[in-house]
FIMAR-253083 format. One record per residue: x, y, z of N, C-alpha, C, O in turn; residue in three letters. Coordinates in pm, whole numbers, padded with zeros to 5 digits, always signed. Layout:
residues N
XYZXYZXYZXYZALA ...
END
This chain:
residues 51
+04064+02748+05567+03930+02734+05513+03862+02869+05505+03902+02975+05552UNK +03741+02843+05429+03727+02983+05417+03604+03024+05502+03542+02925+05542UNK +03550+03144+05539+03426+03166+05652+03249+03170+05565+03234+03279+05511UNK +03208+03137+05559+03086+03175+05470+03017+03297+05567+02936+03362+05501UNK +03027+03335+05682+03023+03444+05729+02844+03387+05779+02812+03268+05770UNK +02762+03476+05822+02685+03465+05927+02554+03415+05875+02492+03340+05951UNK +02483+03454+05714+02380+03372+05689+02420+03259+05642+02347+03223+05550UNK +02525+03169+05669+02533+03043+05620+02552+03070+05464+02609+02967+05427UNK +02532+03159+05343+02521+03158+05215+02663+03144+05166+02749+03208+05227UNK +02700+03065+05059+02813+03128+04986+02835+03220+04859+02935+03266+04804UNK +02685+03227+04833+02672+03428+04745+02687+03511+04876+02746+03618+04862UNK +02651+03486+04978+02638+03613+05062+02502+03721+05029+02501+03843+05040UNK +02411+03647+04991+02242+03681+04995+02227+03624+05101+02292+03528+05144UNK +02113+03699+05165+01993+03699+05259+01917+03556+05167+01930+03516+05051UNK +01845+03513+05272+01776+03438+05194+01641+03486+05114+01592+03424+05020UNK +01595+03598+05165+01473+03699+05116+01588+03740+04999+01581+03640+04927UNK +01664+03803+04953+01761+03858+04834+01781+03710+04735+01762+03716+04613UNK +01817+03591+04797+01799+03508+04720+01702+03479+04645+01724+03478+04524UNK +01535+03440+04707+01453+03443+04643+01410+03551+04592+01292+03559+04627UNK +01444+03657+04515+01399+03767+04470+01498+03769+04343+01466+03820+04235UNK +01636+03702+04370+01687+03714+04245+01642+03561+04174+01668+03542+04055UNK +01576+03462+04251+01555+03324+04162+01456+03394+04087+01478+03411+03967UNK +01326+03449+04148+01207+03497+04082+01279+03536+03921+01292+03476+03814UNK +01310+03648+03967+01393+03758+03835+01493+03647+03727+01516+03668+03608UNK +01528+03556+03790+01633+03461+03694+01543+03425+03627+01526+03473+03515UNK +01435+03301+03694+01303+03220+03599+01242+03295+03552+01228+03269+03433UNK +01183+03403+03591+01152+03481+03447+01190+03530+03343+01106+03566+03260UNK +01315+03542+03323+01407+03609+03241+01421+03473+03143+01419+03472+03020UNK +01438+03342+03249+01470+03227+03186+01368+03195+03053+01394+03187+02933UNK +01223+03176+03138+01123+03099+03125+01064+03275+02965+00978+03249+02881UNK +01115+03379+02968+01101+03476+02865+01175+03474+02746+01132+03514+02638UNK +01359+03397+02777+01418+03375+02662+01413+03262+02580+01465+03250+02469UNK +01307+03129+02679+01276+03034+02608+01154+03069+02528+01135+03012+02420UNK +01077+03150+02566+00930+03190+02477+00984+03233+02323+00959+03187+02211UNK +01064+03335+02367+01104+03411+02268+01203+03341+02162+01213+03392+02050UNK +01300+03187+02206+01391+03158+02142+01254+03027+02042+01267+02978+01930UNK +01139+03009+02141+01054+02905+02061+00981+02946+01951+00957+02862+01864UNK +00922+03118+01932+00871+03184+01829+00957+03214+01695+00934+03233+01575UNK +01065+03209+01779+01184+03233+01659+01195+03072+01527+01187+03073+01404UNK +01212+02970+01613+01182+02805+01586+01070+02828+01485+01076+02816+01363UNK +00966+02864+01561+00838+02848+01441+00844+02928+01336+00836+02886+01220UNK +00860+03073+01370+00865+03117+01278+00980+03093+01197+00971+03132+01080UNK +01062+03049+01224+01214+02967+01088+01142+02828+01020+01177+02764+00921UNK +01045+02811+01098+01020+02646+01040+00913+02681+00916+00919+02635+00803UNK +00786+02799+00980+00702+02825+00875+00745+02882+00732+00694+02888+00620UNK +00854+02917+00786+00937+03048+00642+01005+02929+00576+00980+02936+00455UNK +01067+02841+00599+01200+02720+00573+01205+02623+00642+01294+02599+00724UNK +01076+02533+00606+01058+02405+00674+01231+02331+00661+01289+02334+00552UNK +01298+02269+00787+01417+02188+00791+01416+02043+00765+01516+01973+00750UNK +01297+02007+00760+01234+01840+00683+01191+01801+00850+01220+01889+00932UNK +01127+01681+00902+01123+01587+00965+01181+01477+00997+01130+01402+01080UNK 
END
C-alpha cells in the first residue's frame, strides 16, 4: 500500500497550500467562464443561432 506520508494529503499540500491553490483554481475558473460567456453574446449579437 502506499504511505500518504504525514499531512494525511494525497497531493502532498499543506492544507494552508491547498486552500491557496483552490482560491487561484476558482478564480481562474469562475474568469474563463466570464470570458467564454462574452464570447456567447457577442457570437449571438453578430449571428443570432435561432431559439
Amino acid at each position: 500500500m502506499s504511505q500518504q506520508g504525514s499531512s494525511g494529503s494525497m497531493s502532498g499540500l499543506s492544507e494552508q497550500e491547498a486552500k491557496e491553490f483552490h482560491k487561484v483554481f476558482v478564480a481562474s475558473f469562475l474568469g474563463f467562464t466570464a470570458v467564454a460567456a462574452v464570447a456567447h453574446l457577442l457570437a449571438w449579437i453578430w449571428r443570432p443561432w435561432g431559439i
